[in-house]
N, C-alpha and C positions, 0 to 999 in steps of 0.2 A: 727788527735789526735795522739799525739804522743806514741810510745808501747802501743800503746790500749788492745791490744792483751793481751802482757806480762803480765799487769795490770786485764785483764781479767781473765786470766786464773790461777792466782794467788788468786781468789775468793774476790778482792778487789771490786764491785762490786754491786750500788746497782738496784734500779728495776725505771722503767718509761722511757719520751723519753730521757734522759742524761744521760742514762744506758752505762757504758765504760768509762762514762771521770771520770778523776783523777784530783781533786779539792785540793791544799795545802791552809791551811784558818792560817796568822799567823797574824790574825787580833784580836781585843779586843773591848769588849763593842757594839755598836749595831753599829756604820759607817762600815761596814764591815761584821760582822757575822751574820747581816741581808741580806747583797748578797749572801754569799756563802753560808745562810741555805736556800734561794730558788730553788741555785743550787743544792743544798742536797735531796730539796721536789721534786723536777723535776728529781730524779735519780742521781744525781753524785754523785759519794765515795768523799765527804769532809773528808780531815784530817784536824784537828783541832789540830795546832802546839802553846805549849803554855812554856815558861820560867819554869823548873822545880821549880823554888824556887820563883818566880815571874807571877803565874800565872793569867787569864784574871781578872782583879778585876769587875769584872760585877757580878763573883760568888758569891760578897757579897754584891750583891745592893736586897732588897725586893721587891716581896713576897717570904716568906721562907716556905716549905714544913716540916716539920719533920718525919723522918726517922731513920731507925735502926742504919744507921753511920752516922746522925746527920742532921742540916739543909742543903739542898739543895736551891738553890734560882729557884724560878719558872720563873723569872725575865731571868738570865739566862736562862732558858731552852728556851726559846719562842725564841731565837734567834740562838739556838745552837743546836736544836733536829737534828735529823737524823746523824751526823758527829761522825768519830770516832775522838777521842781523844789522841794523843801520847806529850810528852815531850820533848825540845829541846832545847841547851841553845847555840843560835848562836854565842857568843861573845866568846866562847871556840874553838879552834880546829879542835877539834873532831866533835864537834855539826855542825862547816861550813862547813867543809869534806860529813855529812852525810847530810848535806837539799843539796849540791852539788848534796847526789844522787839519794835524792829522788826528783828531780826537773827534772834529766833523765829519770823517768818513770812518770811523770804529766803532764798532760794540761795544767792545770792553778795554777797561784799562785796567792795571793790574801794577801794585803798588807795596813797595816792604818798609818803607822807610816810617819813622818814631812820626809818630799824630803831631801834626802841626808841622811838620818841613813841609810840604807841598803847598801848605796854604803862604806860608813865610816866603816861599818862591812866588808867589801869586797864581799858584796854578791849583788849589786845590778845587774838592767838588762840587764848591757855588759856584768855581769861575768855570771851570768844562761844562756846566751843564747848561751854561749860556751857550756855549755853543755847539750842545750837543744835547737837548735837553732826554735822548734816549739812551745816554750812554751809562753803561754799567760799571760803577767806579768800585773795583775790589781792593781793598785795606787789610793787609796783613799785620801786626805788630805782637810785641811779646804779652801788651797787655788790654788791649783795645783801644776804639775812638774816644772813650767815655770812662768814669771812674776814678777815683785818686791818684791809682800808680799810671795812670796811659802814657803820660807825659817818661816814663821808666825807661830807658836801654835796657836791650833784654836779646838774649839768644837762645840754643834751644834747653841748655843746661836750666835756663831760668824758667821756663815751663813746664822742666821736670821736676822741678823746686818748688814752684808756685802751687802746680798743677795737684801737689802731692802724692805723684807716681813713685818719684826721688824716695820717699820717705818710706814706702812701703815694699821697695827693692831691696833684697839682699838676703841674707841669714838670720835667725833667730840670735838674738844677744852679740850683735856685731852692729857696726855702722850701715845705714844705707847706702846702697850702691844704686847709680845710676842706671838706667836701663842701656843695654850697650847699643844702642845709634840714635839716630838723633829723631826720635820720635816726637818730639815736639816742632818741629821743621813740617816733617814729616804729615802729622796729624793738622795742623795747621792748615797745608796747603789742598789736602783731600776735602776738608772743609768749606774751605775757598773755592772749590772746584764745584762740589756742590750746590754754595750760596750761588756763588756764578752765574749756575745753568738755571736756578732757582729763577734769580732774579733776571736773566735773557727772557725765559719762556714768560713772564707777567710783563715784560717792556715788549715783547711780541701781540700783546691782550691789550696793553694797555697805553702806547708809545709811552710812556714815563719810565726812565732810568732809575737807578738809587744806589747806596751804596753797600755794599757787603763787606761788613765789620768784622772781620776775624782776628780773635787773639787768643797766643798759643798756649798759655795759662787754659781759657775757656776747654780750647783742645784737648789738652793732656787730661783736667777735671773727668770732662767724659770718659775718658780710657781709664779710671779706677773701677769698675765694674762695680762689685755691690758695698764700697768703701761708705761713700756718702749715706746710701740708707742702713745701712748698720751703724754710723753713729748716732743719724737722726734720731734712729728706732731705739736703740737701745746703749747711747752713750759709747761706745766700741771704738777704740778709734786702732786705725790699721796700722799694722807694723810688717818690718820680713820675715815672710815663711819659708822662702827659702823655695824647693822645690815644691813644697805641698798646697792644697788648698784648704780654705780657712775650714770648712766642714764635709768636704766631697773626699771620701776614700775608701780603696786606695786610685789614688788621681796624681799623676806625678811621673818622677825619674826613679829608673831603676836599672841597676847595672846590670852587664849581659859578658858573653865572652870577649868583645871586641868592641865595647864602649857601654853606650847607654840606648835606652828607650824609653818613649813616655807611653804608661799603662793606664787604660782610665775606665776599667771594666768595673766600675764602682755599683750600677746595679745588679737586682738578683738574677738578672736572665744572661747579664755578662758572665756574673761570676760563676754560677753554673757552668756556663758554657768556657769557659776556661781552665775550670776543674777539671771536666772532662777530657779537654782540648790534651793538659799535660797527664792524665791518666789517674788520675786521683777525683775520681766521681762522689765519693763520698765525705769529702772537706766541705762538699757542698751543702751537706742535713748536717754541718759538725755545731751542736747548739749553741757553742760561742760565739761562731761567724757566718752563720745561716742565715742573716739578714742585713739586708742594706743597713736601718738603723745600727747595728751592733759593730758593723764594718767600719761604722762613720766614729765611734769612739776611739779619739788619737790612742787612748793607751793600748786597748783590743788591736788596733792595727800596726802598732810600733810592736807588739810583743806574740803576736800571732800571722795577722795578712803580710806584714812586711816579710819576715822568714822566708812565709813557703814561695812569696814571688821571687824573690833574691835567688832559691833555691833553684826553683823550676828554671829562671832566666839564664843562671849563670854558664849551664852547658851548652848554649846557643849563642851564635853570631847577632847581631843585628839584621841581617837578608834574613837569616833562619828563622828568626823568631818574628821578622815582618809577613814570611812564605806559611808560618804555620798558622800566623793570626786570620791571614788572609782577611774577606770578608764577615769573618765572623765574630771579629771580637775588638775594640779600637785600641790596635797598638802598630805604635811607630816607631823608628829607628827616629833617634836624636840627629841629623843629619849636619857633617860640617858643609859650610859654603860649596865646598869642592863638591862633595855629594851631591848636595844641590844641582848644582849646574850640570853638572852631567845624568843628572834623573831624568828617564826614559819619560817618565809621567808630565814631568816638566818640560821636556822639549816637545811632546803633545800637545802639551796645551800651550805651546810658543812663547813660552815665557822668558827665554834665552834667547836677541833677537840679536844680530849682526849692524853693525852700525857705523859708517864711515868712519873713522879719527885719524888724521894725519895720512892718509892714501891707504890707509890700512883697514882692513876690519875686526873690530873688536867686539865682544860678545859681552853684552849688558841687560839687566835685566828689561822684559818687555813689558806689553801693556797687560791688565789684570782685568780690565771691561771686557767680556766675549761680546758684541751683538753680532746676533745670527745672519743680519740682511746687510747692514753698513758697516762692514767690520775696520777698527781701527789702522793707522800703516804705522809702526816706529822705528823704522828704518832710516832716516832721512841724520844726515851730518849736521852738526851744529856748526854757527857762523861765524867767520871770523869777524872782529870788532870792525864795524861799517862795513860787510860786504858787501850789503845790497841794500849802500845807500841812493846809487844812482837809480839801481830801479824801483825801490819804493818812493824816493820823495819826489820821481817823475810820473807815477802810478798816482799816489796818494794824494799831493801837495801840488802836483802840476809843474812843478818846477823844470828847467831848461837843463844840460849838462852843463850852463857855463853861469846859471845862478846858485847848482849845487859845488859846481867848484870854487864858486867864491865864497861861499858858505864856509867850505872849508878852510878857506885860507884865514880866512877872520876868527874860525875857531869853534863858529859855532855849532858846526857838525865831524 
């Protein structure tokens, strides 16, 4: 890590095991300051470097807070908490002079912008590694550093397009539907979070930096599950199934008293065991559906397994039918948000954490890493634009109170 120390000892600093590294985040909207707020919950000091006059427009995507100096977006804060916040207008100067310097005392730097704007500003990662030859330069984009389309505009719609998640979303003889959130964003920046920490612990072995190339295409690809090798292997190319799996059943949705539940007692020791479960022990020796293979034929399951589960389901709630399952069989209530958030199981495992916005506390999803010995904090409010600029770029940069306020008067911060 490079001045770790310096950076330490300067009270820049926060708590967990990423305690000491120096996170620069001059990323916007969630491809991005969904990495670097993980890095944030796991301990790293993120700054959050943002366009003094141009700053993240994510601050005014909903849900808004209101507060004493007005809305704050909640929306924002989920992806931005724990980071401090300073100002910086790199196309100035002054402003490329000063991330020059604070990229001398950071680990990482952390980037969303189309391959080739950073270098066009003169800052991309031949020029930082001049002065920082340990620093970890992370590259998010829709389609990578390298390749024909990288130079492409892209959002996360386009990596679910690219990615051909898009294509195999929806219903049988219907258009594809998009997966509903932005999993391209999303998958992207867990990526990057990974490369990240990848490439910190080899620049800890080795002092040499480098760059970690993330594109959201790449991303989404890996989330087709077994798309790719069933076309390699046998020409197949994926479409929408809808709720079902291409060969696994029954695995899927299935209606209940009081909504839905995904059933997935597809082997023979499930489905035994759930014959039994609804009192009908002997569906289980019935020689048409007595074995997994026979189970797994759509039409044996469309015209036999689908019935008697509809059947059995239909006189049960979803708690009823998740109480009878209990530990013995994998079935779950289809849960909306709301469900969610108030799951006893979920608020166990802390996953609904309380989170400053606007003087307020608001309840947004928490960290999903458990470590047992340095456990993560995401509790921590997100920054208003430049809040802590006087005390970073007098921590980081050395700068005076009356060099950072002339800084600002000329714009560059």
């Amino acid at each position: 890590m490079s001045d770790v120390k310096s950076a330490a000892a300067s009270g820049i600093t926060g708590s967990g095991p990423l305690k000491g590294v120096t996170v620069l985040d001059i990323t916007r909207v969630v491809a991005g300051p969904f990495c670097s707020m993980l890095l944030a919950d796991l301990g790293a000091t993120v700054i959050k470097v943002e366009h003094p006059d141009d700053p993240d427009y994510a601050r005014t995507f909903p849900p808004f807070v209101n507060g004493d100096d007005g809305d704050f977006s909640a929306f924002f804060t989920q992806f931005n908490r724990n980071k401090l916040g300073i100002t910086l207008n790199m196309k100035s100067e002054e402003g490329k002079a000063l991330l020059k310097t604070l990229v001398r005392r950071a680990d990482i730097l952390v980037e969303n912008f189309r391959p080739g704007t950073m270098e066009k500003l003169g800052l991309g990662y031949e020029v930082l590694r001049k002065e920082n030859p340990r620093l970890i330069y992370t590259a998010i984009s829709g389609f990578g550093r390298t390749g024909p389309n990288s130079s492409r505009p892209a959002y996360d719609n386009t990596g679910q397009a690219t990615g051909g998640l898009w294509s195999m979303n929806g219903y049988p003889d219907m258009p594809p539907v998009r997966v509903g959130t932005i999993i391209g964003d999303l998958a992207a920046s867990l990526y990057a979070a990974i490369g990240t920490l990848a490439a910190l612990r080899e620049a800890e072995h080795s002092g040499r930096g480098q760059v970690v190339d993330i594109s959201q295409q790449d991303a989404v690809l890996t989330l087709t599950e077994n798309a790719v090798v069933r076309y390699t292997t046998s020409g197949e190319v994926a479409s929408p199934l809808g709720n079902d799996h291409p060969f696994v059943r029954p695995y899927g949705q299935f209606p209940c008293k009081d909504g839905f539940v995904f059933f997935g007692g597809y082997t023979d020791k499930f489905w035994r065991i759930t014959c039994e479960m609804f009192g009908e022990p002997e569906l289980a020796d019935d020689p048409e559906i007595d074995t997994m293979e026979k189970r797994f034929d759509a039409r044996v399951a469309d015209r036999r397994v689908k019935p008697i589960l509809e059947r059995w389901f239909s006189v049960y709630t979803k708690a009823e039918l998740e109480e009878l399952a209990g530990d013995r069989v994998p079935l779950s209530a289809i849960k909306t948000i709301a469900e969610v958030v108030e799951d006893p199981h979920i608020a166990a495992r802390e996953m609904i954490v309380k989170v400053p916005v606007a003087g307020k506390l608001v309840r947004m999803f928490g960290l999903p890493v458990k470590l047992s010995n340095t456990p993560g904090n995401p509790s921590e409010k997100a920054p208003n634009p430049g809040e802590h600029n006087s005390f970073v770029y007098s921590r980081l940069a050395g700068l005076t109170p009356q060099e950072v306020e002339k800084l600002s008067e000329i714009g560059a911060i």
